[in-house]
C-alpha positions in Angstrom: -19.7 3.3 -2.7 -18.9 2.8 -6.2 -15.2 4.6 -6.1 -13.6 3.4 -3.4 -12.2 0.5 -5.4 -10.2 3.4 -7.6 -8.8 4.6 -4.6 -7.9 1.2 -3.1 -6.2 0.4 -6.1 -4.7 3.9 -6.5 -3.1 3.8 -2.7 -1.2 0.4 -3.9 -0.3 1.9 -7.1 1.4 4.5 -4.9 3.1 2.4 -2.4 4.3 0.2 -5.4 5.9 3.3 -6.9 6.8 4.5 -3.8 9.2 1.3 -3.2 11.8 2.6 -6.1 12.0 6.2 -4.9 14.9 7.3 -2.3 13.5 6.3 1.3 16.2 7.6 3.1 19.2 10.3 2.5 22.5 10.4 4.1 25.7 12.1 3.0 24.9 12.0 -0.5 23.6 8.2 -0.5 20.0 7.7 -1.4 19.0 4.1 -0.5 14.9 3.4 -1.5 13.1 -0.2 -0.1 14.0 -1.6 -3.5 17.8 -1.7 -2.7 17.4 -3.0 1.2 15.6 -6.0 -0.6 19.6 -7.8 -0.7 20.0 -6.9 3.1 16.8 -7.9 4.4 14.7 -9.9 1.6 12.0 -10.9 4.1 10.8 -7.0 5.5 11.3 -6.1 2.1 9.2 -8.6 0.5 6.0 -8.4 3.5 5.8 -4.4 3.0 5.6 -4.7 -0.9 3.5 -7.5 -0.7 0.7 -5.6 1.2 0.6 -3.0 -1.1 0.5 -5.0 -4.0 -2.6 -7.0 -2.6 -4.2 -3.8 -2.0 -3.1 -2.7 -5.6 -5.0 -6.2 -6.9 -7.8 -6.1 -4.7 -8.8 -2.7 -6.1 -7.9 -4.1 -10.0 -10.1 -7.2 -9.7 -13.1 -4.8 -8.5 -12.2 -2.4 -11.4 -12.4 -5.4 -13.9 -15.0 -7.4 -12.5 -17.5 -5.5 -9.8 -18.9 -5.2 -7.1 -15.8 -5.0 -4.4 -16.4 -8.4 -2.9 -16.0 -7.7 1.4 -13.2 -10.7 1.9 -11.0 -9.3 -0.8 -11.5 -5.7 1.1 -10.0 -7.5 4.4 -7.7 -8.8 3.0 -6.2 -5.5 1.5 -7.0 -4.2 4.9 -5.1 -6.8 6.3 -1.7 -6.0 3.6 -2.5 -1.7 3.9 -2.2 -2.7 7.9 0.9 -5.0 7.8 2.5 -2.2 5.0 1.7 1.1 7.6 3.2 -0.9 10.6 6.3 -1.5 8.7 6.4 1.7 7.4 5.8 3.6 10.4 8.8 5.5 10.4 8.2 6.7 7.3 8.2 10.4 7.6 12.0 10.9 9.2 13.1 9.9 5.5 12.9 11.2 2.0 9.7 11.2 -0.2 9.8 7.3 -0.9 9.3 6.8 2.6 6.7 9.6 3.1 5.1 8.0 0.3 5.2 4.4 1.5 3.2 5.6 4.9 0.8 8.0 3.0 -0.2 4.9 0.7 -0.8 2.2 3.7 -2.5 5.1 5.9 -4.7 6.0 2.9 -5.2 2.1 1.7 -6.5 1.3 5.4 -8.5 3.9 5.5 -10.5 3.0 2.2 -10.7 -0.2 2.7 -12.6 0.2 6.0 -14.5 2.3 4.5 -15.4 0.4 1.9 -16.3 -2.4 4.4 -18.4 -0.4 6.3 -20.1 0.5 3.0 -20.2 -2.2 0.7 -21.1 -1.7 -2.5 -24.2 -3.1 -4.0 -24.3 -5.9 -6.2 
């Protein structure tokens, strides 16, 4: 499946994006993942990692095809680690919404696309 690779890399575009919009809202305080990265560097830094893999495993395939099946477990190894993290997501504002809809949607793909490989 040739386009599976846009939507890999379109789902970590998302969750990218997703980590500078408000996560959560509470008496007029918006706080996105971007601003919890001083108060917990380390969850910060696993959930954005995984959806930046998945964002340059589907931008390596773009550039250079076919979708290589190691590099799609490994994104489904980041969208997994990202969703878990993120699991929450939909008791906060539309970062957080975001965040889960981009790992569910990553994972989702990315087996997808290694259940169907594309050909060479």
């Amino acid at each position: 499946m040739k386009q599976l690779k846009f939507a890999i890399a379109g789902a970590g575009l998302l969750g990218v994006i997703a980590t500078f919009l408000p996560m959560v809202e509470a008496m007029g305080i918006s706080v996105s993942l971007w601003d919890v990265k001083s108060a917990d560097a380390g969850q910060f830094f696993m959930t954005f990692a995984g959806y930046l893999i998945g964002l340059v495993v589907g931008g390596m395939a773009i550039v250079k095809p076919p979708l290589k099946k190691q590099f799609t477990g490994i994104a489904v190894a980041g969208f997994a680690l990202s969703t878990l993290k993120m699991r929450n997501g939909f008791d906060g504002a539309l970062g957080g919404k975001l965040l889960l809809i981009a790992g569910v949607v990553g994972l989702l793909v990315c087996i997808a696309a290694l259940v169907k490989p594309e050909e060479e």
